[in-house]
C-alpha positions in Angstrom: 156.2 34.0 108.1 158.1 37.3 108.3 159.2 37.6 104.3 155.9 36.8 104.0 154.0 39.6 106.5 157.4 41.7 104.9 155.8 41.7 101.5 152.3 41.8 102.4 152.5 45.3 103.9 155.0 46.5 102.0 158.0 46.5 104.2 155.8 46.6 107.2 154.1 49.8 106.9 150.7 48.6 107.2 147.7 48.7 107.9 147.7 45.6 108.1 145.2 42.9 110.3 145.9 39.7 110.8 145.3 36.6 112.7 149.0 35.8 113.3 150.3 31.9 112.6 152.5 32.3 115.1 151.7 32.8 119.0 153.2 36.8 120.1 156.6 37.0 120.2 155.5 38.1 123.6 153.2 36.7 126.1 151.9 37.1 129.6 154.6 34.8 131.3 157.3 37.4 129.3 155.4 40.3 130.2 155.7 39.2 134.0 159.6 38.4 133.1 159.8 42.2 132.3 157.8 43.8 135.2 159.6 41.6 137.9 162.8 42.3 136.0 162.3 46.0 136.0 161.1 45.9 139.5 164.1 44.4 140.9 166.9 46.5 138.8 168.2 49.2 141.1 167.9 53.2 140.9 165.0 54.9 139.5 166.1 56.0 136.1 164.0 52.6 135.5 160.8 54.8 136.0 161.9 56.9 133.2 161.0 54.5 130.8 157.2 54.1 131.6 154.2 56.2 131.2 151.1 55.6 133.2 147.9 57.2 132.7 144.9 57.6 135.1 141.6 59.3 133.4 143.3 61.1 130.5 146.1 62.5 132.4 149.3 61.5 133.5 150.4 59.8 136.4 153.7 60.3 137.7 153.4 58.0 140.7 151.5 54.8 139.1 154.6 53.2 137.7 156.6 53.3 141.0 153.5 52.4 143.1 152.5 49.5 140.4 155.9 47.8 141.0 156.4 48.3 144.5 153.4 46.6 145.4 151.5 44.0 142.8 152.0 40.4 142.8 153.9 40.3 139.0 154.9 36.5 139.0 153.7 34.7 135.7 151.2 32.5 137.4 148.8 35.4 138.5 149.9 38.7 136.0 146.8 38.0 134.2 144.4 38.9 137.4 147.0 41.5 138.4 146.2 43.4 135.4 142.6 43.1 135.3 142.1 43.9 139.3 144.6 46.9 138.8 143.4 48.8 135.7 139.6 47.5 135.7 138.1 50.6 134.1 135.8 51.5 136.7 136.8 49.7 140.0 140.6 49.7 139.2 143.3 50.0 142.0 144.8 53.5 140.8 141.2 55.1 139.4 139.2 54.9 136.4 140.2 54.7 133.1 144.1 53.6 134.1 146.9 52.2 132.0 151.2 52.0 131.8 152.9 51.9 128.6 156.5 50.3 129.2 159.1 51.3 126.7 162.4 49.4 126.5 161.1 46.1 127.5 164.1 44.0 126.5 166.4 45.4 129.1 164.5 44.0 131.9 164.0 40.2 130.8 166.8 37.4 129.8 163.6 35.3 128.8 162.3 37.9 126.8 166.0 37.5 124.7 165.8 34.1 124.3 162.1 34.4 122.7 162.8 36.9 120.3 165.7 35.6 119.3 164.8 33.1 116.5 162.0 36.5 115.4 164.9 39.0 115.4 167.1 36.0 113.1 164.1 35.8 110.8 163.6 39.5 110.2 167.4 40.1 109.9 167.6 38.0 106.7 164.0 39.6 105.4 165.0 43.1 106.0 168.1 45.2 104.4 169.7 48.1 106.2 170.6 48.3 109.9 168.0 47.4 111.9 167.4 47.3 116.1 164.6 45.3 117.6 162.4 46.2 120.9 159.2 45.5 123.4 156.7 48.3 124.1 153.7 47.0 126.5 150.8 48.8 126.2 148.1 48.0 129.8 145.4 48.7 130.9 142.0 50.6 129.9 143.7 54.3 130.0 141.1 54.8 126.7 143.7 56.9 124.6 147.0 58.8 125.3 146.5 62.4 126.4 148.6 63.5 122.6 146.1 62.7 120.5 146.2 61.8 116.8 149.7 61.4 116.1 152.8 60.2 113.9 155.8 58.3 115.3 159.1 58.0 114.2 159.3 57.2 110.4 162.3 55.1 110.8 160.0 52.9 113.1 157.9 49.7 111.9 155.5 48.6 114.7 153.4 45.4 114.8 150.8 44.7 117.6 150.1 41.4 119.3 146.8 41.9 121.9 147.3 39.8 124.5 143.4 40.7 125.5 141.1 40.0 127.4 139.5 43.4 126.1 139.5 44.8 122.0 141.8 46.9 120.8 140.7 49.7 118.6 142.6 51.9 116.6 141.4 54.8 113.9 144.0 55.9 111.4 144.0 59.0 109.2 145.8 59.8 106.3 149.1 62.1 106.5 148.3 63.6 103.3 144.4 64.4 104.6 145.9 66.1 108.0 148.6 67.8 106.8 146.4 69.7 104.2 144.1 70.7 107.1 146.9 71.9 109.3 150.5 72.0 108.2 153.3 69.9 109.2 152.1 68.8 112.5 153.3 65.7 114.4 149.8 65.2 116.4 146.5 66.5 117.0 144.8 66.6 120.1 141.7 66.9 119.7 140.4 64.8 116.8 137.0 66.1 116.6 138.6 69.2 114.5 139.7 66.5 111.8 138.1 66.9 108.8 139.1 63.4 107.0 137.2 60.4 108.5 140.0 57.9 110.0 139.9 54.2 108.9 138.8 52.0 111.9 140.4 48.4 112.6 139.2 46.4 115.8 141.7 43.9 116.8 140.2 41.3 119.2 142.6 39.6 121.5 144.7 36.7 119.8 145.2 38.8 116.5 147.7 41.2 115.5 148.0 44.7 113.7 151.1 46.4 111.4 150.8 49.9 112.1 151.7 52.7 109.5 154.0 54.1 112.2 153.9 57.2 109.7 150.4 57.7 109.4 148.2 59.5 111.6 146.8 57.0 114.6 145.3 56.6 118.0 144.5 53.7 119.5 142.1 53.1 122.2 142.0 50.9 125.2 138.5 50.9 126.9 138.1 47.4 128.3 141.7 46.1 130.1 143.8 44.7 127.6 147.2 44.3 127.0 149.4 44.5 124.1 152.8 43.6 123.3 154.2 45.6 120.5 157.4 44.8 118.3 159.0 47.9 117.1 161.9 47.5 114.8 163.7 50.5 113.7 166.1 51.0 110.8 168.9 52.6 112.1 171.1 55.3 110.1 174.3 55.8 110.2 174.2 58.6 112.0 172.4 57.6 114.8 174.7 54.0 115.3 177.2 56.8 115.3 176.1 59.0 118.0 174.5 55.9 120.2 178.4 54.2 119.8 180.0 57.6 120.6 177.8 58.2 123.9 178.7 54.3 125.0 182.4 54.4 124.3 183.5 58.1 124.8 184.1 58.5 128.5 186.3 55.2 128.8 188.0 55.3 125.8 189.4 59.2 126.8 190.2 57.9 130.1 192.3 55.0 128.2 193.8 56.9 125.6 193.4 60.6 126.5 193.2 62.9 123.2 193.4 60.1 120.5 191.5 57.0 119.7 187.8 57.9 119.8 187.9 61.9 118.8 190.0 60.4 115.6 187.4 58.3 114.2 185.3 59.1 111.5 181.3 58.9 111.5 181.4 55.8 109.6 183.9 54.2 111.5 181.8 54.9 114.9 178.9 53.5 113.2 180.4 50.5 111.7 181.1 49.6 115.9 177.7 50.4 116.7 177.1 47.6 114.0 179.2 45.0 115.8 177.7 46.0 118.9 174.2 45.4 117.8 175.0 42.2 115.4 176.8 40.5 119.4 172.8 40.9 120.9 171.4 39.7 117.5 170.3 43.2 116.8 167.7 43.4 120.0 167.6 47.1 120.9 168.7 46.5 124.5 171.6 44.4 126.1 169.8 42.0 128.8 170.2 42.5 132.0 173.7 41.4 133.2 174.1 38.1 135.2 175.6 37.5 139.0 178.7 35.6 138.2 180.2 33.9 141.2 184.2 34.3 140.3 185.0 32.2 143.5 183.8 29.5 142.4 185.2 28.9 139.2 187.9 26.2 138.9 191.1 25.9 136.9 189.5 23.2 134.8 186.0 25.0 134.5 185.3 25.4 130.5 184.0 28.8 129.4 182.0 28.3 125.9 180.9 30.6 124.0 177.0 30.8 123.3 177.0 30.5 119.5 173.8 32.2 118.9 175.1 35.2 120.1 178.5 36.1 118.9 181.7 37.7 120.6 183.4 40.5 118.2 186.8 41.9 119.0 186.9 45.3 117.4 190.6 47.5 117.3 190.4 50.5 118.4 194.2 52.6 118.1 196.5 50.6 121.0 193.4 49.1 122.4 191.1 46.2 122.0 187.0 46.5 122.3 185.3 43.2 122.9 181.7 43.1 122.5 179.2 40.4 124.2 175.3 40.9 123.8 175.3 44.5 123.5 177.7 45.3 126.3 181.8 46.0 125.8 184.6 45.4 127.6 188.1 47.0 126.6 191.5 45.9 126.9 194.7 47.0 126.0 195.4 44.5 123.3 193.7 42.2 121.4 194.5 38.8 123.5 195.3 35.8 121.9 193.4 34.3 124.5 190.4 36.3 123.3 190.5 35.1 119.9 191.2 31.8 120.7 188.5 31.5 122.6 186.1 33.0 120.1 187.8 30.7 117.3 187.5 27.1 119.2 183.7 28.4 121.4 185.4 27.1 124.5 188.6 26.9 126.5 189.2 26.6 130.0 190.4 29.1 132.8 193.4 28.0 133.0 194.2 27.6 129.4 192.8 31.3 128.8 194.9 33.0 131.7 198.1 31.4 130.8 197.9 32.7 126.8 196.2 35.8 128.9 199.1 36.4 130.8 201.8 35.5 128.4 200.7 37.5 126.0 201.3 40.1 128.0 198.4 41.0 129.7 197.7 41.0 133.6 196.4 37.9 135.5 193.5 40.7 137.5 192.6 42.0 133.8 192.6 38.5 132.9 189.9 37.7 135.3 188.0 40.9 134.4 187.6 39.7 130.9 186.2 35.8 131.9 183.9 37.9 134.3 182.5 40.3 131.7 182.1 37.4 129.0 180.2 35.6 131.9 178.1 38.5 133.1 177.4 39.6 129.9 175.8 36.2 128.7 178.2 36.0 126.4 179.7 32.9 127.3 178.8 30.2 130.2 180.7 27.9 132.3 180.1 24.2 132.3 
């Protein structure tokens, strides 16, 4: 279905509406998995990631407030949206609405359904590309920024969930920019010359949006959309997004060397392995509680297939990737690569090659516990 939408729209630049084959990559009992999910992750910096919107203007309060205190379990999100953000009688005023960026690092579940999605687009599209979930609630109307473009490396397709229609008018780049210059967004669209091109999209159908093309979309009856962004990546910015994960530790571990020495390609090359161990979903998943006490000598640690483990050398040291996340030791361990050659191996087995290899029995443990907290692996 995806080579097929692929070619349709031209590499997914739209416009583009369709009633999808497929059910959303994304549905209510996923979107609940990401509220609960970012509800429960600890500090705020969380908050920074939505935008909430209460007649035209921005809320800085809503998110918080929303989390804290609505009932966000799968069997009654539905009515928690609609009593929350009904247009006129809503919980937080008229006319309110969140838009939750960074989806997949709040939900395990939402992973495992995109998974066989981000497989299928990886053999359509060519290039370096990252996956993500935007959620778009409520009956906000429109965003306060108006007409606008988004990033150009971006390619966005729209699932409404519903209940309410989904409109969205679209205006040519060309047609704006000859009215007012390079401009990234207009506020008020009455001053547009152009007429836009109008699309309803009734819940159940779906919409590929020419991310770089002028667009608005409006919500005024509660719906809810789930949007699939994928983003082709450029060297430059695997680069810089490797170079922020890895530069800290890898000073601390080798001071003055290994990470100031490599070139731009070779950072973004990582950044590829890092992406290609999470299946090239934007976000690792949240990490999981592993309980190190209870592992036994004769516990097997396998390796979940669908999601590989890449052992990268960098200088003296080794960096070990599992679903987006690293871990780094100071060699590449035979046990390491056995264990990614044979999919499984037991403790024991993997701290005796561990250990007389030459590393430590506590780094050792640190590495079965990252694999395992990562999602990596699993024990059976």
């Amino acid at each position: 279905m995806w080579a097929d939408l692929y070619e349709q729209t031209n590499g997914l630049r739209g416009p583009h509406l369709f009633s999808p084959t497929f059910s959303s990559p994304v549905n209510f009992t996923e979107i609940a998995s990401i509220l609960q999910g970012a509800r429960d992750a600890p500090g705020s910096t969380k908050l920074n990631f939505f935008r909430a919107y209460v007649e035209g203007r921005e809320d800085y309060d809503l998110a918080r407030r929303f989390l804290e205190t609505e009932d966000l379990s799968a069997s009654h999100i539905e009515a928690t949206l609609l009593r929350a953000f009904d247009p006129e009688r809503g919980h937080y005023g008229k006319n309110a609405g969140l838009i939750v960026n960074g989806g997949l690092q709040w939900s395990h579940e939402v992973h495992e359904r995109l998974a066989p999605h981000a497989e299928a687009l990886r053999a359509t599209v060519s290039g370096t590309i990252t996956i993500d979930v935007t959620l778009f609630i409520g009956s906000y109307g429109a965003t306060p920024f108006g007409a606008h473009i988004d990033d150009s490396t971006h390619r966005t397709i729209i699932f409404n969930l519903g209940p309410g229609l989904k409109k969205l008018n679209i205006w040519s780049r060309e047609g704006i920019e000859a009215q007012f210059g390079p401009v990234r967004n207009i506020i008020d669209t009455a001053k547009i010359h152009i007429a836009p091109d109008n699309y309803s999209l009734p819940p159940g159908h779906a919409f590929v949006l020419p991310s770089d093309e002028f667009h608005i979309a409006y919500n005024n009856d509660v719906s809810t959309a789930a949007t699939f962004v994928l983003e082709h990546v450029s060297e430059l910015h695997l680069a810089e997004r490797e170079l922020t994960l890895l530069r800290r530790e890898l000073h601390e571990r080798a001071p003055g060397s290994a990470i100031w020495q490599m070139t731009i390609a070779r950072l973004a090359e990582m950044g590829r392995l890092r992406s290609s161990s999470n299946g090239n979903l934007r976000y690792a998943p949240p990490t999981k509680s592993v309980g190190m006490q209870s592992l036994q000598p004769q516990s097997v640690i396998r390796i979940d297939q669908r999601w590989p483990v890449i052992v990268e050398q960098v200088g003296s040291l080794a960096v070990v990737y599992a679903r987006g996340r690293h871990f780094i030791a100071d060699r590449i361990s035979r046990a390491v690569l056995g264990l990614i050659d044979d999919g499984h191996v037991t403790v024991r087995d993997f701290l005796e090659v561990y250990v007389a290899d030459g590393g430590d029995l506590t780094t050792g443990l640190r590495a079965i516990e990252f694999l395992l907290s990562a999602r990596g692996a699993v024990v059976e």
